[in-house]
N, C-alpha and C positions, 0 to 999 in steps of 0.2 A: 533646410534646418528647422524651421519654424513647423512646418510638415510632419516635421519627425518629432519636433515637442509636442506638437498638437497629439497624436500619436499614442505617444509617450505616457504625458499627464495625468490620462484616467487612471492607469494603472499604478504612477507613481502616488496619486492622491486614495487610492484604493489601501495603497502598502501603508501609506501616512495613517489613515485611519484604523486599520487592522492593529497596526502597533498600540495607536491610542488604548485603543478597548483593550490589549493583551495588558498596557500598562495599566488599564484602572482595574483590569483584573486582579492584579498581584499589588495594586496599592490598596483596596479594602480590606482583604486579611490582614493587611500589613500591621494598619492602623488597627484594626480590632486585635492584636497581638500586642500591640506596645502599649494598646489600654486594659489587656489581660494584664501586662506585665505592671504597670503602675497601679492596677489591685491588690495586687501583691503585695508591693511597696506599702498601700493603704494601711494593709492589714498588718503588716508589720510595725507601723506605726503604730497601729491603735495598741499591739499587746505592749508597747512600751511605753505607754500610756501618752505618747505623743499626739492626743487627738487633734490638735489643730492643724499638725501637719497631716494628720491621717485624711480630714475633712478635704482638706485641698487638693490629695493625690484623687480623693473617691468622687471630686468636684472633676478636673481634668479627666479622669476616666469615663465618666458619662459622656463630656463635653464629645471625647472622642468616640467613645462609641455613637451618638447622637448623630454623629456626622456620615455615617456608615448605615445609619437603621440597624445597629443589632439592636433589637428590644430586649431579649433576653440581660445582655450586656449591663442595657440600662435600669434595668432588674438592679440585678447583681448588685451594681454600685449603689444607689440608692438605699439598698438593702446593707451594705457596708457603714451607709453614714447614717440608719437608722441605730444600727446598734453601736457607733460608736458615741454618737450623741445620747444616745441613754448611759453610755458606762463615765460618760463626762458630767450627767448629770442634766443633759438638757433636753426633758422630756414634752417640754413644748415645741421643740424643734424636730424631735422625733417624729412624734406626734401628726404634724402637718406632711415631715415627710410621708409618712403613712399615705396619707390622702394622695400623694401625688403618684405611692406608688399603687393605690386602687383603682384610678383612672388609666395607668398603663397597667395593668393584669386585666381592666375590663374587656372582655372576646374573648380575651387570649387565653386558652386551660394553658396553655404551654408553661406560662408565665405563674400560674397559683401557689407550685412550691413556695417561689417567695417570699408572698403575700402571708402563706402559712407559716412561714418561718419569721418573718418578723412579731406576727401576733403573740406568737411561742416566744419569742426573747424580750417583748413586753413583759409575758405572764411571768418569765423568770424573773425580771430583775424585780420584779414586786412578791415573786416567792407562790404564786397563783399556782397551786397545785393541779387545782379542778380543772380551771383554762386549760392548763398544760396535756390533762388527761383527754379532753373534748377536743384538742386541736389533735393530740391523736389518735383518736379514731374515724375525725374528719379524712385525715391525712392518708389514713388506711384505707379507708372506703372508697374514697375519691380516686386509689390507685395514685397514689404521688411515686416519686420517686424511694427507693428504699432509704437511701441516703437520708432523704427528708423524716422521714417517720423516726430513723435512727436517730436524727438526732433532737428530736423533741422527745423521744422518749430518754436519753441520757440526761436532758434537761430533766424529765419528772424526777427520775433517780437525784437529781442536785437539789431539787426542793423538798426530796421527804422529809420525815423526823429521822433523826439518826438511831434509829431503834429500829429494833427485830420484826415491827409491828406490819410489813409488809405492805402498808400501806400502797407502795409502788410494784406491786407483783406483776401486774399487766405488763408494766414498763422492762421491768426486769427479765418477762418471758422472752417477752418481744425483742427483749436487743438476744439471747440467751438461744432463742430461736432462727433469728435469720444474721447471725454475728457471721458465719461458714461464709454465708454466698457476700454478704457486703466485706470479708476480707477479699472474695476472688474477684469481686469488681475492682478494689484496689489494687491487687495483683496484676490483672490486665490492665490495669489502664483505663477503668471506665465509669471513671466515678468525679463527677465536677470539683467534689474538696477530698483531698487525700486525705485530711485531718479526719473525716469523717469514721472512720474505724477505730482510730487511735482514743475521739472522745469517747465513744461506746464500750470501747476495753476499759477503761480507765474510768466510768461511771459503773461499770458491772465490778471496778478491784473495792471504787468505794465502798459500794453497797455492801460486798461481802466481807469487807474490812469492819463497817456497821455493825456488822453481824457475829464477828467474831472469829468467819470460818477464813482465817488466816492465810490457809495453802491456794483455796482458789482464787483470793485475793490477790497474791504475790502472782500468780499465773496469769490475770490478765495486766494489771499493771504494767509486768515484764514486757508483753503483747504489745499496751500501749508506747510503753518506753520507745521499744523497737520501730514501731512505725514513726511517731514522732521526730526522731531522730533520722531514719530518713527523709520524713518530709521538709525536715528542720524549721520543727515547729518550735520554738526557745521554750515560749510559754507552758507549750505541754510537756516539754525536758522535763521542767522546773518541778510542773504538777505532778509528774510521774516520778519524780525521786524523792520528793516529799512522802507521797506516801506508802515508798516503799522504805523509806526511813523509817515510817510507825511500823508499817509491816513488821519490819526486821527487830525494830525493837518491842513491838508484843511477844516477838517469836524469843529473845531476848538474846538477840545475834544483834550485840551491842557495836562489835568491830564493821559490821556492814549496815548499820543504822547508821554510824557518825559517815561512813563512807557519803550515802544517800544523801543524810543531811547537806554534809559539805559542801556538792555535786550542787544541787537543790540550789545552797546559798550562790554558787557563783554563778549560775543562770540567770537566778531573782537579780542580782547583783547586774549582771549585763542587759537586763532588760526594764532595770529603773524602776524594779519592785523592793523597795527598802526595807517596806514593815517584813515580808514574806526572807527576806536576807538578813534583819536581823532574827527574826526567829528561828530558820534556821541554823543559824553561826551556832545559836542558842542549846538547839538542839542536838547539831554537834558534838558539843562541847561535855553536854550529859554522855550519851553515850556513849562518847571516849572515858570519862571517868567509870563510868555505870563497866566499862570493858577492862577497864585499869585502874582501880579509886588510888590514884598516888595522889601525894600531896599537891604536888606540881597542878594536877588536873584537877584538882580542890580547889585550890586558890586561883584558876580561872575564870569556876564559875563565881566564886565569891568576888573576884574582882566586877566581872560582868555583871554581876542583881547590884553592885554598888555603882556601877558606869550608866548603867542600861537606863535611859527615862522609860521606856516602854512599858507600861504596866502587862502588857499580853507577853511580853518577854520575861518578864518576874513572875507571873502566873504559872508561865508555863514551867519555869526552870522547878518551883517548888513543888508543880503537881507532878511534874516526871522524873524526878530527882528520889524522889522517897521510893 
């Protein structure tokens, strides 16, 4: 018997082993999937403007990707709680983040997107046009990923002047030029943020909303709408039926202005944006009249500019109202 365990053993401790490695096999994707999946989470938080729990999720998901070496991973996150600490206002936390994610992109080209895209959501939230132009053609040159380019250049389109003056024409070609192949990557499947098509639709409805030219506007917006909505992005719902509300009400399709608005308000509404919820109700509210002038729809808005503390909500009702 002993003969026969002697035997035995190699083979049985051969099998113990093989298992082991098959199990650490399928536990490291594991782990780098359920800290994919609490980025998510992250970012969810932060468009509900929930940053401190966003911090936490984008804290634990490094934690776990750390533990695994995805460096990309640990990009990501960092990159997560770089931009949510600047839309919280903490730009000395930012800040330092930065640094730490410079020392992890150092060697690495792999890693650079990042690094470029956090410089680029600096330069936004200070309105840094220039930065924003110079990171894209960094971004260009350097061969980044398309995604990446895309989306510093809808960034420039968010910081132009809201005039004709083209200031951002590069920006504008650029998304106008390769928008085709960055929807077929989302189509496939091969694109790291889905959202990334939906901002570049939705920065070309701006621009040409700016602009005046109404129809191409309303055509990407819709564009944007559409992917948003399947990526179920709230935030970009929100944004893309905002302004296809103005759209519709330039176009003076009042009945599907208030629709948009409405739409608009209960997104803002469900994601803990007040100001943008009461503006829209606001907006609403015109439109349905501007479609109907009853009295009914009279004395709502005049209830609301006497309810409203909002000065941007009074603003608005008397400049769109006439």
């Amino acid at each position: 018997m002993r003969r026969l365990l002697h035997l035995l053993l190699p083979g049985m401790l051969l099998l113990s082993s093989c298992y082991f490695l098959e199990s650490k096999k399928e536990f490291l994707p594991l782990q780098a999937r359920e800290a994919s999946t609490i980025l998510r989470k992250a970012a969810e938080m932060t468009q509900k403007n929930n940053f401190q729990q966003a911090i936490r999720f984008y804290q634990d998901a490094y934690s776990r990707f750390s533990a695994v070496n995805d460096e990309k991973g640990k990009a990501k996150a960092i990159l997560g709680m770089i931009k949510t600490d600047l839309l919280s206002g903490d730009a000395v936390q930012a800040d330092s983040l930065t640094t730490n994610l410079t020392e992890l992109v150092a060697g690495n080209s792999q890693l650079t997107r990042y690094q470029l895209e956090a410089k680029a959501f600096f330069a936004l939230q200070n309105k840094n046009e220039a930065a924003l132009k110079a990171l894209l053609a960094e971004s260009t040159a350097s061969l980044q990923p398309l995604e990446t380019s895309a989306t510093i250049a809808s960034w420039i389109i968010f910081t132009g002047k809201k005039t004709a003056d083209r200031s951002d024409s590069t920006a504008v070609a650029f998304l106008e030029r390769n928008y085709g192949q960055l929807k077929a990557l989302y189509m496939n499947g091969a694109l790291e943020n889905d959202e990334t098509p939906a901002t570049a639709a939705y920065a070309l409805g701006y621009r040409y909303f700016n602009e005046g030219d109404l129809k191409t506007a309303a055509k990407y917006t819709t564009e944007a709408l559409t992917i948003d909505q399947t990526v179920q992005n709230s935030k970009g719902v929100a944004d893309d039926c905002w302004l296809l509300g103005k759209i519709c009400f330039g176009e003076s399709q009042f009945e599907k202005a208030a629709q948009n608005f409405g739409a608009a308000g209960e997104v803002y509404s469900a994601i803990g944006d007040t100001s943008m919820t009461d503006l829209s109700e606001a907006m609403s509210l015109i439109a349905a009249y501007k479609a109907n002038p009853t009295e009914h729809s009279k004395r709502a808005i005049d209830q609301l500019l006497k309810s409203s503390p909002s000065k941007q909500v009074r603003d608005a009702v008397k400049r769109w109202l006439n």
